[in-house]
N, CA, C and O atoms as CSV, one atom per row, in Angstrom:
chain,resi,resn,atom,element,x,y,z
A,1,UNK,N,N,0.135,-23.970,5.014
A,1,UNK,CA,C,-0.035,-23.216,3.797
A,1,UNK,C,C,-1.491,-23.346,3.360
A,1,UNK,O,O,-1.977,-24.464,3.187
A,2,UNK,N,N,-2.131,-22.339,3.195
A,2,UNK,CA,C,-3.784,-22.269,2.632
A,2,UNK,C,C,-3.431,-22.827,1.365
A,2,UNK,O,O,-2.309,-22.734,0.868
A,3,UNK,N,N,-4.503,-23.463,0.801
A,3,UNK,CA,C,-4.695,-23.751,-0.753
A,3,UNK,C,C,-5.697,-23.200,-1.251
A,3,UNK,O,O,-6.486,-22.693,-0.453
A,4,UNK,N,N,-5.944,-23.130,-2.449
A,4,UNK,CA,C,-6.911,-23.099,-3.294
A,4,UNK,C,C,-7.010,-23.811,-4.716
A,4,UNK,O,O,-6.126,-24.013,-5.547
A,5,UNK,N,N,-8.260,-24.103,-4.731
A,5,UNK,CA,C,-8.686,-24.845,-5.743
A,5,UNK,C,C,-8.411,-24.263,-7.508
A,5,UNK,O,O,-8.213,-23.049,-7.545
A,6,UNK,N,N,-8.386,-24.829,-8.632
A,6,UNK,CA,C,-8.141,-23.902,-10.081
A,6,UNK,C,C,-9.471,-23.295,-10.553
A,6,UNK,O,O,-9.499,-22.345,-11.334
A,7,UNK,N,N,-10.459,-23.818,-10.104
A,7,UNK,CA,C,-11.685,-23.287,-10.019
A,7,UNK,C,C,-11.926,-21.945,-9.094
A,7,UNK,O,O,-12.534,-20.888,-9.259
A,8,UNK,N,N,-11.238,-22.453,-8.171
A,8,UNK,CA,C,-12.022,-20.609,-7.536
A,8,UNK,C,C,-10.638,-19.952,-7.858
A,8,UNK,O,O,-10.590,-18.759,-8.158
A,9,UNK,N,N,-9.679,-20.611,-7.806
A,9,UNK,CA,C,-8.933,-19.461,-8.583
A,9,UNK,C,C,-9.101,-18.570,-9.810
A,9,UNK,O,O,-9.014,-17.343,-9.822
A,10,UNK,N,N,-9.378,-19.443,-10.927
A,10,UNK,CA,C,-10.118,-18.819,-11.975
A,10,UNK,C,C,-11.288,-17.953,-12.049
A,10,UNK,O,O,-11.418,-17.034,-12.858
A,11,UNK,N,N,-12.307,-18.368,-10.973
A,11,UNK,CA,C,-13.293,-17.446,-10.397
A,11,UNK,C,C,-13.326,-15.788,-9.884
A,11,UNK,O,O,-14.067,-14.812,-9.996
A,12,UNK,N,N,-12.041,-16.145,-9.260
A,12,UNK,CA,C,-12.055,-15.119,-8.311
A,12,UNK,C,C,-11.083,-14.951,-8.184
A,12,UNK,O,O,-10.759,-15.212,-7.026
A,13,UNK,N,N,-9.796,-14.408,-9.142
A,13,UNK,CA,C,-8.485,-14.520,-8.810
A,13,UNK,C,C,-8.200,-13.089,-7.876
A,13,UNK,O,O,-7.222,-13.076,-7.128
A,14,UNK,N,N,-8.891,-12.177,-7.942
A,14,UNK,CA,C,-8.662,-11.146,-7.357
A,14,UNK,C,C,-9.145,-11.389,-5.597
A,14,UNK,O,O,-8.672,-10.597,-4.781
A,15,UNK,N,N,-9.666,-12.005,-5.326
A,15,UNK,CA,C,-9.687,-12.400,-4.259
A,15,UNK,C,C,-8.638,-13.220,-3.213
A,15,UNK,O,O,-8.293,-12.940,-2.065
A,16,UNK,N,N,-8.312,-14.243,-4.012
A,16,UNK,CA,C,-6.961,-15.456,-3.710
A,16,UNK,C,C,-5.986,-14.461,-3.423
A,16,UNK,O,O,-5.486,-14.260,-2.316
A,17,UNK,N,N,-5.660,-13.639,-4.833
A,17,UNK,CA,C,-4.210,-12.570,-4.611
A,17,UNK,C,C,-4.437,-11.841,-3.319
A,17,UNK,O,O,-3.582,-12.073,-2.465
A,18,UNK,N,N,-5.604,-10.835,-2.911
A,18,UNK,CA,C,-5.574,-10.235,-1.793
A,18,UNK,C,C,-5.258,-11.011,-0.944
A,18,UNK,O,O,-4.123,-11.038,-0.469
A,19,UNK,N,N,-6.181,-11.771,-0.602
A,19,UNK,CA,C,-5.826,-12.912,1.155
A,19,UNK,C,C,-4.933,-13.602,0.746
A,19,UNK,O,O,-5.417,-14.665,1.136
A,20,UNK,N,N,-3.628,-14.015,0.079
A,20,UNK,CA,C,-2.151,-13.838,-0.215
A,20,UNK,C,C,-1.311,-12.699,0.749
A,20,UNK,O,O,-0.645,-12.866,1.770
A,21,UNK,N,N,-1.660,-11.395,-0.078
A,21,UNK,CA,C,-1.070,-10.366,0.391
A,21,UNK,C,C,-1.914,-10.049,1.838
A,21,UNK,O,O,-1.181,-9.538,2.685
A,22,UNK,N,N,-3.132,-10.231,2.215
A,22,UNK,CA,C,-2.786,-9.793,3.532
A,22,UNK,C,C,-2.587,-10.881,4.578
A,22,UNK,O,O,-2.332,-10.471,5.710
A,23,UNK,N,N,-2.636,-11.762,4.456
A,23,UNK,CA,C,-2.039,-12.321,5.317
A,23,UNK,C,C,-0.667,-12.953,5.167
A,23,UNK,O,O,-0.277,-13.750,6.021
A,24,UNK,N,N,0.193,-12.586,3.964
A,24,UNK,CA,C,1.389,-12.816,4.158
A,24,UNK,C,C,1.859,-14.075,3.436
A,24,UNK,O,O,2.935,-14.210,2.854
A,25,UNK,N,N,0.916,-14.948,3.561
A,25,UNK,CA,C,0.890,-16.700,3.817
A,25,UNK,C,C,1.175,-17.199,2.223
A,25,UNK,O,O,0.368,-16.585,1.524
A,26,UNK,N,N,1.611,-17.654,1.791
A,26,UNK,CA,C,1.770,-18.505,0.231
A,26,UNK,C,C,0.304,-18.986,0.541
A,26,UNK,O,O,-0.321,-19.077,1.598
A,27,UNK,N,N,-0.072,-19.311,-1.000
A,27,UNK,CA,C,-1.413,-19.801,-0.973
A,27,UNK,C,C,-0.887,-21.064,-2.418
A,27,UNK,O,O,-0.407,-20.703,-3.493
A,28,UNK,N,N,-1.163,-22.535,-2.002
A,28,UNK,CA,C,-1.082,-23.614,-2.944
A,28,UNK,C,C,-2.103,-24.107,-3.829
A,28,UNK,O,O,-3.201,-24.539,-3.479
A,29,UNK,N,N,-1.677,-24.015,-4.955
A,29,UNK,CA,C,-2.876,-24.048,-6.006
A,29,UNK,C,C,-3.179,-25.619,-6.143
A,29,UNK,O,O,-2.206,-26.313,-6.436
A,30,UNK,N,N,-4.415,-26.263,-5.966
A,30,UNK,CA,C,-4.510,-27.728,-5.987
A,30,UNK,C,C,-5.422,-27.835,-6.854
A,30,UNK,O,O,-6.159,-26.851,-6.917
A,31,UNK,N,N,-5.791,-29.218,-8.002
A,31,UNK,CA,C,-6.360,-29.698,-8.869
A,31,UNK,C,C,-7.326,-31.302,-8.570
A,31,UNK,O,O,-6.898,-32.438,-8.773
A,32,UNK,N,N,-8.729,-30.910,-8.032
A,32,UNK,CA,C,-9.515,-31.700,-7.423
A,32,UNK,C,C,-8.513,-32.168,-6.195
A,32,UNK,O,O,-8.252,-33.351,-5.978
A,33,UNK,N,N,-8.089,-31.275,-5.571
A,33,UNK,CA,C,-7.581,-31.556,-4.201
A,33,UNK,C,C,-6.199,-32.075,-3.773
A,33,UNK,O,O,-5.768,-32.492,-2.698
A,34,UNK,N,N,-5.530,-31.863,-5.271
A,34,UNK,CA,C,-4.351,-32.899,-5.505
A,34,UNK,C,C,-3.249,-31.730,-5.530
A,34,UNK,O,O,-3.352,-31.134,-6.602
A,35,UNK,N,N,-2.053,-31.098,-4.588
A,35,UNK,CA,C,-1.461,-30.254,-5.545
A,35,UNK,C,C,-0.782,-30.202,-6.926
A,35,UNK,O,O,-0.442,-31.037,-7.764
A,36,UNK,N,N,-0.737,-29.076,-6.823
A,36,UNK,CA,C,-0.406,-29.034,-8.468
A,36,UNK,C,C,1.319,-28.633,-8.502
A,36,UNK,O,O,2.009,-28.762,-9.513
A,37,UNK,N,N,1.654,-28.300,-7.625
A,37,UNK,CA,C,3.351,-27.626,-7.686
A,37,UNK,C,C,3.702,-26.181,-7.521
A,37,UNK,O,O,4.767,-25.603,-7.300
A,38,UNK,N,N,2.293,-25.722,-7.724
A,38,UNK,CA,C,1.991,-24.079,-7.819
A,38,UNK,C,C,1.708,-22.971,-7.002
A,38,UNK,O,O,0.530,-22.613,-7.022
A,39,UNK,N,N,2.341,-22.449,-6.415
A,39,UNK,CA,C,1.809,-21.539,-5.404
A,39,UNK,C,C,2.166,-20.294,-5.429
A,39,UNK,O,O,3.318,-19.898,-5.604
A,40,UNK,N,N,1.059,-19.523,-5.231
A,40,UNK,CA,C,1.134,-18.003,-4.725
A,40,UNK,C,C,1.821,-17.310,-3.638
A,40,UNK,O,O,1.203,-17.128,-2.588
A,41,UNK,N,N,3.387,-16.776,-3.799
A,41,UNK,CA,C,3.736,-16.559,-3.104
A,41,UNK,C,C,3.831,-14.786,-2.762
A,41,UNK,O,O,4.052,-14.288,-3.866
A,42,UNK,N,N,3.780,-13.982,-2.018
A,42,UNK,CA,C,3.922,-12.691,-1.875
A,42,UNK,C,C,4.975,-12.172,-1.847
A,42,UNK,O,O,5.576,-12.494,-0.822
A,43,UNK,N,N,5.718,-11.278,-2.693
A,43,UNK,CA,C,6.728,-11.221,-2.952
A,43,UNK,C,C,7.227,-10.101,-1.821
A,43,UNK,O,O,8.299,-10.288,-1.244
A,44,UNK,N,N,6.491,-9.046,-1.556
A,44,UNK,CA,C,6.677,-8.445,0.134
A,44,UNK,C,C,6.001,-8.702,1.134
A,44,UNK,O,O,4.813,-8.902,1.387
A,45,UNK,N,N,7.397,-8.648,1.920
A,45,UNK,CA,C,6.724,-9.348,3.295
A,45,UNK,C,C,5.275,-8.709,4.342
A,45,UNK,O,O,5.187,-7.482,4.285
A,46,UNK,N,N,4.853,-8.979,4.693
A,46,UNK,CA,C,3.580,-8.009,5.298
A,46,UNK,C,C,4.238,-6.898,6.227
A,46,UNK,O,O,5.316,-7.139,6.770
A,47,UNK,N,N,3.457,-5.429,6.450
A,47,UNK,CA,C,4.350,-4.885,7.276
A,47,UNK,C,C,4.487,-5.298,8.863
A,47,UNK,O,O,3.645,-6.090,9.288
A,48,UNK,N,N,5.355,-4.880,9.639
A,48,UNK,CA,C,5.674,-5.111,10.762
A,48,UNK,C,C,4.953,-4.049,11.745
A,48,UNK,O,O,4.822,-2.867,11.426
A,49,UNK,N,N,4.607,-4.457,12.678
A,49,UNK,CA,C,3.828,-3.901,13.655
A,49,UNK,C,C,4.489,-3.392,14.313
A,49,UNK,O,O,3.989,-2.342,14.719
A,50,UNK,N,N,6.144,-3.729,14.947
A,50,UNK,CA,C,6.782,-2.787,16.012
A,50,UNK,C,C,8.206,-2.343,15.262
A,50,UNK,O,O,8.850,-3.204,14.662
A,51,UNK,N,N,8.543,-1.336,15.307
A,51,UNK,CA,C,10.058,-1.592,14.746
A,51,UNK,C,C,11.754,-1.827,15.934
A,51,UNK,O,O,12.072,-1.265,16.981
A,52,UNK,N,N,12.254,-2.590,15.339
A,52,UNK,CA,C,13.502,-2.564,16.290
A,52,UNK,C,C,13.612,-1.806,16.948
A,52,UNK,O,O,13.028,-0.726,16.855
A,53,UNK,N,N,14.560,-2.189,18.010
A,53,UNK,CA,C,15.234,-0.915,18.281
A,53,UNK,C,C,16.584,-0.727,18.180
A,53,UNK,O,O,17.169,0.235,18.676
A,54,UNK,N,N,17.159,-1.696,17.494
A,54,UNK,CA,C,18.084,-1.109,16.829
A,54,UNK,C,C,17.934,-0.219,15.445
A,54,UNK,O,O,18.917,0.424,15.077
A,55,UNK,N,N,16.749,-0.177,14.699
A,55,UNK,CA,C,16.605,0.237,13.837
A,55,UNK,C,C,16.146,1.737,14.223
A,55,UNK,O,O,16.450,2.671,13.481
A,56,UNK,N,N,15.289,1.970,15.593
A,56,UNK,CA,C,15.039,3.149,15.903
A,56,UNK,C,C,16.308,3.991,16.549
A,56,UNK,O,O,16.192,5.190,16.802
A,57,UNK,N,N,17.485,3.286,16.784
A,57,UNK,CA,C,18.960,3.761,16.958
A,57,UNK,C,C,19.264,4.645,16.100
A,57,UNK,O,O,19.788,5.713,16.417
A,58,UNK,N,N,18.978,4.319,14.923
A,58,UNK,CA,C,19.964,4.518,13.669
A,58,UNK,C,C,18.954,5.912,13.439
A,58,UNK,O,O,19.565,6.786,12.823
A,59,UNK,N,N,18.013,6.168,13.683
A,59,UNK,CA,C,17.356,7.620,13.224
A,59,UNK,C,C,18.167,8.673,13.552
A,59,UNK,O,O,18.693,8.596,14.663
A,60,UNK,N,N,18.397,9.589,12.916
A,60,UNK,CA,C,18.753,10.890,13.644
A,60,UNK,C,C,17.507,11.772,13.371
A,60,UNK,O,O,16.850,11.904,12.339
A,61,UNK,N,N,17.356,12.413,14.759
A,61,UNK,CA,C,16.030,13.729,14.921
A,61,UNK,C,C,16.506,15.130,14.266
A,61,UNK,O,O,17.519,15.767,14.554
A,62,UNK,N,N,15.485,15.451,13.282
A,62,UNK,CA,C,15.468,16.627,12.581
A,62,UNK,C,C,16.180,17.848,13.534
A,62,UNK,O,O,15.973,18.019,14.735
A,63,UNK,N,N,17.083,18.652,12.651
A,63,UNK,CA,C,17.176,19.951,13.608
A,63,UNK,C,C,16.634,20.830,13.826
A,63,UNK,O,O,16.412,20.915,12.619
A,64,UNK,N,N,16.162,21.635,14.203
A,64,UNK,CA,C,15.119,22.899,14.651
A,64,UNK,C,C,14.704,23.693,13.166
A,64,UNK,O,O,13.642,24.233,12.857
A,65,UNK,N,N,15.674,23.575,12.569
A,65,UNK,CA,C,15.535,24.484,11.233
A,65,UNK,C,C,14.744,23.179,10.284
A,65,UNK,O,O,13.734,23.509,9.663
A,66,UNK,N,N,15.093,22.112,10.217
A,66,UNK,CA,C,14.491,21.356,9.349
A,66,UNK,C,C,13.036,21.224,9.657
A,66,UNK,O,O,12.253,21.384,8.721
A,67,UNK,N,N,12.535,20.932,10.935
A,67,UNK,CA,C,11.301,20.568,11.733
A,67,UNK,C,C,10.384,22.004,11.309
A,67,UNK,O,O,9.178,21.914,11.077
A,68,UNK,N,N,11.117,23.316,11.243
A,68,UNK,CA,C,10.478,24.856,10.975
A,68,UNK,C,C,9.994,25.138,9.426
A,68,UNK,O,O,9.257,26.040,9.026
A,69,UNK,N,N,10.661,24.045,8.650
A,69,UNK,CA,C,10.473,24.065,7.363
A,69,UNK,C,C,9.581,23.002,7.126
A,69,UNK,O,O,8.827,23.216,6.177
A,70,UNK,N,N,9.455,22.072,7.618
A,70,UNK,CA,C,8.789,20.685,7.311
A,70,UNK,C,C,7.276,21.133,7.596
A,70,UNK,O,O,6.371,20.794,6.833
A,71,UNK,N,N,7.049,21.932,8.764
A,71,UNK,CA,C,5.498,22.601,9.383
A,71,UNK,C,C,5.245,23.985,8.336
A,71,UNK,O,O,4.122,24.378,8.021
A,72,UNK,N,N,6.195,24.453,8.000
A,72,UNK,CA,C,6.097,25.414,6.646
A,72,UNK,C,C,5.312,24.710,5.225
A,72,UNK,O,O,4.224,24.895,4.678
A,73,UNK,N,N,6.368,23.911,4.996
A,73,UNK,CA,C,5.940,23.098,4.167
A,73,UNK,C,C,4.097,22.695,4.226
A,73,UNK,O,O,3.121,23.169,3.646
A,74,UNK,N,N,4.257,21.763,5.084
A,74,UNK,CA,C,2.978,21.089,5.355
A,74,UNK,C,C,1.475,21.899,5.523
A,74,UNK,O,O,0.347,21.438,5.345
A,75,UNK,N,N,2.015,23.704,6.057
A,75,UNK,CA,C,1.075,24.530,6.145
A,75,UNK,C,C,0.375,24.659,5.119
A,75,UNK,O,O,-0.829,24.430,5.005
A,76,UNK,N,N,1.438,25.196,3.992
A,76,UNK,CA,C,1.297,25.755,2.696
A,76,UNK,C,C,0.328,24.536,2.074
A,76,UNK,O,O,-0.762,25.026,1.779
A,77,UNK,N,N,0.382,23.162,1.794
A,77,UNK,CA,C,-0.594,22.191,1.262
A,77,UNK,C,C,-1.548,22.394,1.893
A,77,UNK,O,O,-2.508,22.664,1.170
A,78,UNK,N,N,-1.874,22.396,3.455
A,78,UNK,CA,C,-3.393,22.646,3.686
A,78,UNK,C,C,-3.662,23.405,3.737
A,78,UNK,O,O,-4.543,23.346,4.594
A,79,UNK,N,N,-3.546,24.970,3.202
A,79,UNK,CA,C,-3.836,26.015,2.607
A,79,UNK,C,C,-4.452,25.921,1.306
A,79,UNK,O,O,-5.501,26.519,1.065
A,80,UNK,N,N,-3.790,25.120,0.352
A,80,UNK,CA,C,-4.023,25.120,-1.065
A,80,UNK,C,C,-5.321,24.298,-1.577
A,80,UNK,O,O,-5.548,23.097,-1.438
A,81,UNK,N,N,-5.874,24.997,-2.022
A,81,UNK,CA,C,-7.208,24.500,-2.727
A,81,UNK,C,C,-7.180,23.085,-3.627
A,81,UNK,O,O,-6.954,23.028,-4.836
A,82,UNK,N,N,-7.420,22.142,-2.884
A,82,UNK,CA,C,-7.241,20.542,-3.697
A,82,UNK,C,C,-8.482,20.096,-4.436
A,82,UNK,O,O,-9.647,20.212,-4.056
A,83,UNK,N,N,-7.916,19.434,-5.837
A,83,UNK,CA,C,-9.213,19.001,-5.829
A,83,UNK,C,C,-9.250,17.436,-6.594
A,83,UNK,O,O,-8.504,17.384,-7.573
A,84,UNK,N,N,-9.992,16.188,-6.296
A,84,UNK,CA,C,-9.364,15.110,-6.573
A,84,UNK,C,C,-9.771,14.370,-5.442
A,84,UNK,O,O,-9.962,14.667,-4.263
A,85,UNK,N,N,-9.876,13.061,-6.272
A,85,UNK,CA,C,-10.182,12.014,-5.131
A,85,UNK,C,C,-8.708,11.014,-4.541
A,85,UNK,O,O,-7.813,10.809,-5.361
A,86,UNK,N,N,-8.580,10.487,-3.204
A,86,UNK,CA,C,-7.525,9.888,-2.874
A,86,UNK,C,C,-6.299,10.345,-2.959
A,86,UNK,O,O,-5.986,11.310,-2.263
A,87,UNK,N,N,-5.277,9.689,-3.907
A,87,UNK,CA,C,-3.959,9.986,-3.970
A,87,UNK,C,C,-3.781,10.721,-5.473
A,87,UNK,O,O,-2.637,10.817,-5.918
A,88,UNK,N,N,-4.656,11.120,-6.078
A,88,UNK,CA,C,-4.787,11.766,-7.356
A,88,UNK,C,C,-5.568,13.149,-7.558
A,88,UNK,O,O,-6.292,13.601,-8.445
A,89,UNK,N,N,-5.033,13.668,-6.182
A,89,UNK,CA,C,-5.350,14.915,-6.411
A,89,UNK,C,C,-4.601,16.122,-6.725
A,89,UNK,O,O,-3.386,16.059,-6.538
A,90,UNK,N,N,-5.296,17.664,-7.352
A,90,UNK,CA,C,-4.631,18.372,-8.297
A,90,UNK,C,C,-4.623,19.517,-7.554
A,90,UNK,O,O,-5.524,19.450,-6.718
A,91,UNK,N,N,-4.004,20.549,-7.483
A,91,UNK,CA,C,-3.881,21.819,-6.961
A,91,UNK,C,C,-4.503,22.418,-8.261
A,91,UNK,O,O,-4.066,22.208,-9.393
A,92,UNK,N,N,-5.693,23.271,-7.916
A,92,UNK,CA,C,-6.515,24.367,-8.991
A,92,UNK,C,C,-6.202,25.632,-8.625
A,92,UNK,O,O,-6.054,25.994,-7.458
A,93,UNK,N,N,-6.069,26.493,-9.837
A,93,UNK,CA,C,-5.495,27.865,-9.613
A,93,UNK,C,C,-7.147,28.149,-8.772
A,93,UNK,O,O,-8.226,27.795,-9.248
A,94,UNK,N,N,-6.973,28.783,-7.598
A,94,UNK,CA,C,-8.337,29.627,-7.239
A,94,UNK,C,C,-9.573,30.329,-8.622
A,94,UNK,O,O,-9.374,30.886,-9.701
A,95,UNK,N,N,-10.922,29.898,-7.807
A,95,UNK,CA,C,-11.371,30.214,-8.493
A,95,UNK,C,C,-11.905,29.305,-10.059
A,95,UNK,O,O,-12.790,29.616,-10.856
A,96,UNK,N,N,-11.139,28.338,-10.060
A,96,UNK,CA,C,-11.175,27.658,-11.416
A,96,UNK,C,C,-11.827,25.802,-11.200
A,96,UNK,O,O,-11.832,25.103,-10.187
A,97,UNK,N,N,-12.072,25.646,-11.917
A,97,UNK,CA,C,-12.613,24.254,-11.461
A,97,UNK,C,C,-11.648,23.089,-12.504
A,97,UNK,O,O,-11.116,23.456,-13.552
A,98,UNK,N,N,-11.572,21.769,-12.009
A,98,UNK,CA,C,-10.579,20.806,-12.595
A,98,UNK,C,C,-11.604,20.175,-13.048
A,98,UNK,O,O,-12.638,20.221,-12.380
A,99,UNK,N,N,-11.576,19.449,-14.260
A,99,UNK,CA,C,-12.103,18.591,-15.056
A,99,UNK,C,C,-11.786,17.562,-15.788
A,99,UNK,O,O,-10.921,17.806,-16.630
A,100,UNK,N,N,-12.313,16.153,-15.753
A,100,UNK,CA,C,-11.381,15.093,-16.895
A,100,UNK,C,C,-9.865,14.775,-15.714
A,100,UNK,O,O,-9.490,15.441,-14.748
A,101,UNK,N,N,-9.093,13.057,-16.521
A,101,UNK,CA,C,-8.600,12.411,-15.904
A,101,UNK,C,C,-7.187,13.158,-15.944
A,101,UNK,O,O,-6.830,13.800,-16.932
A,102,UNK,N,N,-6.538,13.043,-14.977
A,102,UNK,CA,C,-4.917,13.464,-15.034
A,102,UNK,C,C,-4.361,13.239,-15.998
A,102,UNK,O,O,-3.168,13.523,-16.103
C-alpha cells in the first residue's frame, strides 16, 4: 500500500486523489511516518483491459435494421454544426454563433 504523508497531503491533495484513482491502489495517510488509521481508498475499481468471455457471450449483435439506424443516427451528428469544447458541446442553428456558459 503507497502512503502519504499529512503534509503533502494537505499540499497537494489533488494529486494523492489522482495516483489513488489511477493506479487503483489505497493510498495510507501517515503522521511523521507513523500511520494514522486513514486511507484513501478508490471506490471504483480501475478499468479492465480484456473483457471475459463469458461476458462477451452474453452480447447479442445488433440486427441489420438497428446497425442502419445507429450509422443514420451517427451521420446526422457529424453533419451538424457543433460548437463547444470537449463534452459540452452545443448544436447552433446555422449561421448563428453560441456564446456564454451552458
Amino acid at each position: 500500500m503507497a502512503t502519504v504523508g499529512t503534509r503533502d497531503l494537505k499540499q497537494e491533495p489533488l494529486a494523492v486523489v489522482c495516483s489513488a484513482l489511477e493506479t487503483g491502489e489505497a493510498v495510507e495517510v501517515t503522521t511523521h511516518g507513523h500511520p494514522t488509521g486513514v486511507a484513501l481508498v478508490p471506490a471504483v475499481a480501475r478499468p479492465q483491459r480484456w473483457v471475459r468471455g463469458e461476458d462477451m457471450a452474453r452480447i447479442t449483435p445488433m440486427s441489420a435494421d438497428a446497425t442502419r439506424r445507429r450509422r443514420e443516427d451517427l451521420a446526422d451528428v457529424e453533419q451538424a454544426p457543433h460548437i463547444g469544447v470537449g463534452g459540452l458541446c452545443r448544436v447552433a442553428p446555422e449561421g448563428t454563433a453560441v456564446t456564454g456558459a451552458r
